[in-house]
N, C-alpha and C positions, 0 to 999 in steps of 0.2 A: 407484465403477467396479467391474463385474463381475472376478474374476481369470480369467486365462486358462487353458485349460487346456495343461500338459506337451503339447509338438511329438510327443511319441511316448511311449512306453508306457517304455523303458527312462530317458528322461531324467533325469539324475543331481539335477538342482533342482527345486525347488515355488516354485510365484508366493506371495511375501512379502505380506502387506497392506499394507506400503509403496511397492508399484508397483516390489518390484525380486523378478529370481528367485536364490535364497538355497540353503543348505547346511547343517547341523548336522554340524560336523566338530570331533572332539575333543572334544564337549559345547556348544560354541561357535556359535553361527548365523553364519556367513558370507554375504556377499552380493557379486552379482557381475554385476549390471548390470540395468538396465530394463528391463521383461516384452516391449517392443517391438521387440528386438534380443536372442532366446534365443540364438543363433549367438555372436553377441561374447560369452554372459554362459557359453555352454559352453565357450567358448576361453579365458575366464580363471581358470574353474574348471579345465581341465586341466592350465594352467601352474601353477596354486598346488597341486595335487593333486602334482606334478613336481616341485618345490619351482623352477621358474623363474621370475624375476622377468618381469612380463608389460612389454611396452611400451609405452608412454607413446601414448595413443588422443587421438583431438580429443576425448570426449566427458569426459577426466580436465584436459583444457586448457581446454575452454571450461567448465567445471562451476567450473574454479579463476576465471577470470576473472571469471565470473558472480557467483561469492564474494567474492572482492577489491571488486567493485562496488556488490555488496546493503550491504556492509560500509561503503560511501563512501556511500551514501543515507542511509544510516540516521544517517550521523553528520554529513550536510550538506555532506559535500566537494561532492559530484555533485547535480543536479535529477532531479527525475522526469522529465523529458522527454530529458535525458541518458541515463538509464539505460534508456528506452525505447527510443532509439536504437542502443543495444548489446546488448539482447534482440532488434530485429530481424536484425541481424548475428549474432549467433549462430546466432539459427533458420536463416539462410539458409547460414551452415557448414554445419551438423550436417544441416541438408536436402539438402546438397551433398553431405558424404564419407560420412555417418554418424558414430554416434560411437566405433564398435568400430574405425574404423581408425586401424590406427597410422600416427602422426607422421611417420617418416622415410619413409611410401610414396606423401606425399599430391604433387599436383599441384598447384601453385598457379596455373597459368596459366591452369587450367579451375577456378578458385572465383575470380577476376578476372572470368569469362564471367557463372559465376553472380551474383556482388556487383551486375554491370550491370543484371539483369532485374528490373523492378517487375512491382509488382500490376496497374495500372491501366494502364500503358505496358510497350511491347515491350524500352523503354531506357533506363536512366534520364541524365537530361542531368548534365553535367559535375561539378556542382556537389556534386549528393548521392552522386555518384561516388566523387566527391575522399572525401565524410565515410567514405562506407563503407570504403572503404580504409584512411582512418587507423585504424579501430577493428580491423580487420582483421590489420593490422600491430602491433597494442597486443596481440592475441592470439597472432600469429604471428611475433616481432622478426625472425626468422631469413629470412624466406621473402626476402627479397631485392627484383630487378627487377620480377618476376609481379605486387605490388601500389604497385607506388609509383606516387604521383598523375599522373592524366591532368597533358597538361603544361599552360604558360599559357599557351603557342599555341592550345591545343585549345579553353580556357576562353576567351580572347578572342575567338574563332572564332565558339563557341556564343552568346555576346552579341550580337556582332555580328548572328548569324542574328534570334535575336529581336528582331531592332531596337529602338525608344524602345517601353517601355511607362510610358508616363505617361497619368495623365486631364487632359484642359481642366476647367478652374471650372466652369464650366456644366454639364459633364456629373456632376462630384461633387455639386453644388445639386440637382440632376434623379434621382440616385439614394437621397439623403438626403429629400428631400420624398415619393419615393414609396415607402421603408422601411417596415415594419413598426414599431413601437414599440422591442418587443426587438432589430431590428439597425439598426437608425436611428443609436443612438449608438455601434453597433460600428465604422458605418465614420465616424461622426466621430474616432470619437480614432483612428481608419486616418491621417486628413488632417489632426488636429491635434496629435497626439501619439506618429504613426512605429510607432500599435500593429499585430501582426499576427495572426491566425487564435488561434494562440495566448495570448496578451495577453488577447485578451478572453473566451476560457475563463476565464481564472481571476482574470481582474480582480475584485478586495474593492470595488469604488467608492472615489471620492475621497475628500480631506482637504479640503473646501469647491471651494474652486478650481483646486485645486490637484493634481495625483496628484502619489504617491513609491512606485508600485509598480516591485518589482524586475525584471527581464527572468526571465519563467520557464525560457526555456534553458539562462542561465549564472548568475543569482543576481544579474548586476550593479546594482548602482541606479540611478537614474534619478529625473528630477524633470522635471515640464512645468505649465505655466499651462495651464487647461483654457478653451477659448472661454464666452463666455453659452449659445450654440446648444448646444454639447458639455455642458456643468453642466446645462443644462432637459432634455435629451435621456436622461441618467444616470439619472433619477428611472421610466424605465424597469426590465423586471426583466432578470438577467442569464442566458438560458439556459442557458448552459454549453455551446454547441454546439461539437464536435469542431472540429478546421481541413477536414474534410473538407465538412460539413454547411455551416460557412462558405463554404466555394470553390461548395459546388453555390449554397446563396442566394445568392450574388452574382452567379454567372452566371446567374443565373436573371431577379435584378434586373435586370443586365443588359440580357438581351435584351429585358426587356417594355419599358425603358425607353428601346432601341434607342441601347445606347452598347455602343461596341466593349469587350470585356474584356479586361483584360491581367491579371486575377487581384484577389483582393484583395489581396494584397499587395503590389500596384503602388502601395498610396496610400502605404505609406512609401516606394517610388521618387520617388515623385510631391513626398511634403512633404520628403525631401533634396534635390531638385532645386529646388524652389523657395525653400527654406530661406536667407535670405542673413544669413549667421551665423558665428564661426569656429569653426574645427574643434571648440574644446573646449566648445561651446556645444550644439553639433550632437551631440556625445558623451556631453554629459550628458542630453540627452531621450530619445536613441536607446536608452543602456546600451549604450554603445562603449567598449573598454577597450583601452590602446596600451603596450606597453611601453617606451615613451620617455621621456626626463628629463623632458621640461614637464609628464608625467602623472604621474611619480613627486614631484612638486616640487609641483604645482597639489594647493593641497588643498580649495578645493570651486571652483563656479561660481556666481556670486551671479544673484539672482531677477530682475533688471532687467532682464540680459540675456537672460536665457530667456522671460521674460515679452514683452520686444522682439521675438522671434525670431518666437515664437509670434502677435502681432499682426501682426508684418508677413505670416507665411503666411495668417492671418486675413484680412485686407484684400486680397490675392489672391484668397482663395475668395470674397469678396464682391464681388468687383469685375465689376460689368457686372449686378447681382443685381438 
């Protein structure tokens, strides 16, 4: 990237080639903030030139959390898709206050405003609300009322609105027959195995019959018997397509197929609902983790039952076929 040039002829700093604008003071190179924000980075040149301590800016808070997190990737506490999650929340900080403002002047009831607005939507619904917030609040402990979660009023509300999205059998038969190769067994294991958008980015392929891949959001494990139809379908290649590239194929499928969509990730709504199985059974295909004694106490789920689980949602999608 080109460096920029000095806002003006007297300005006391030069653009660094590290993308920050810097000082030699005392013999020393000091620097004082990113070429994109000369303003903040001449305000804390003035206070250090003063010898004032400058105060504490979103862009020294979220750069620290930022840290704290690259630091948890690296060592496996957190998922890539975790920490994805907290790179958008910051961008939409730092796009909100900037990062030259100090802490004690910020508003939080108007970065609640911004937290709401998507890319793709004017709003975003309750749920990814709720996430943004917590991460929010992981940034900002202090800020109080301004971010704490939409309530579960709100959150039953907004289910409610979206009514039942589940598919009938026939119409999963009817979208799996008219797949592509490559997403043919994306959305099997959607209907046999509770995978989502996600999941089949980075699914490795199974162990014969059998998958034990971890849930890529949180790292939990998981195990599920894989159908005949799902194993013959596998032998497909796996594109790697984003969750975004996913949602569009499948509405896409969708429509030519002329079945209503409720997303692809309706088909793990879909295989919980018709799942009849008990909770810990459902927990271990899913990679559902509870912190209650019969999960701290349960130390695995044995194959029969999951295997059981999985034939009988089997024999539902086959039935009337």
């Amino acid at each position: 990237m080109e460096k920029p040039k000095k806002p003006y002829a007297t300005f006391p700093l030069y653009a660094h080639s590290c993308g920050s604008w810097a000082a030699r003071i005392g013999g020393k190179i000091r620097y004082f903030g990113p070429w994109k924000d000369p303003k903040a980075a001449l305000d804390k040149y003035r206070a250090f030139i003063k010898g004032v301590v400058p105060a504490k800016t979103v862009g020294h808070v979220v750069d620290g959390f930022k840290a704290e997190k690259e630091a948890q990737l690296v060592t496996g506490d957190i998922t890539p898709v975790t920490y994805s999650e907290y790179q958008v929340t910051c961008k939409v900080i730092e796009d909100h206050f900037g990062r030259g403002r100090a802490i004690d002047s910020l508003d939080f009831n108007t970065l609640r405003v911004a937290l709401s607005k998507g890319k793709r939507k004017a709003t975003l619904g309750p749920a990814t609300m709720k996430r943004r917030l917590v991460i929010a609040r992981m940034i900002f402990p202090a800020a109080g009322k301004p971010l704490k979660a939409p309530s579960q009023k709100l959150m039953r509300a907004a289910k409610e609105a979206a009514g039942e999205r589940l598919y009938e059998a026939a119409d999963v038969r009817k979208l799996v027959a008219a797949a592509a190769p490559e997403f043919r067994w994306q959305i099997l294991m959607g209907i046999n195995a509770a995978f989502g958008p996600k999941d089949c980015e980075f699914f490795p392929g199974p162990q014969g019959e059998w998958h034990n891949f971890a849930r890529v959001k949180t790292g939990i494990k998981r195990r599920c018997w894989l159908w005949p139809e799902t194993v013959e379908a596998l032998t497909a290649p796996n594109p790697g397509w984003d969750r975004f590239r996913v949602s569009k194929e499948f509405a896409a499928l969708c429509e030519a197929c002329e079945v209503e969509s409720h997303g692809f990730y309706s088909l793990k709504r879909t295989w919980v609902t018709v799942a009849d199985a008990s909770q810990s059974v459902i927990d271990a295909i899913c990679g559902w983790s509870k912190n209650d004694m019969a999960s701290v106490y349960r130390q695995k789920t044995f194959d029969d039952k999951i295997k059981a689980c999985c034939e009988q949602v089997r024999a539902w999608y086959l039935e009337g076929a």
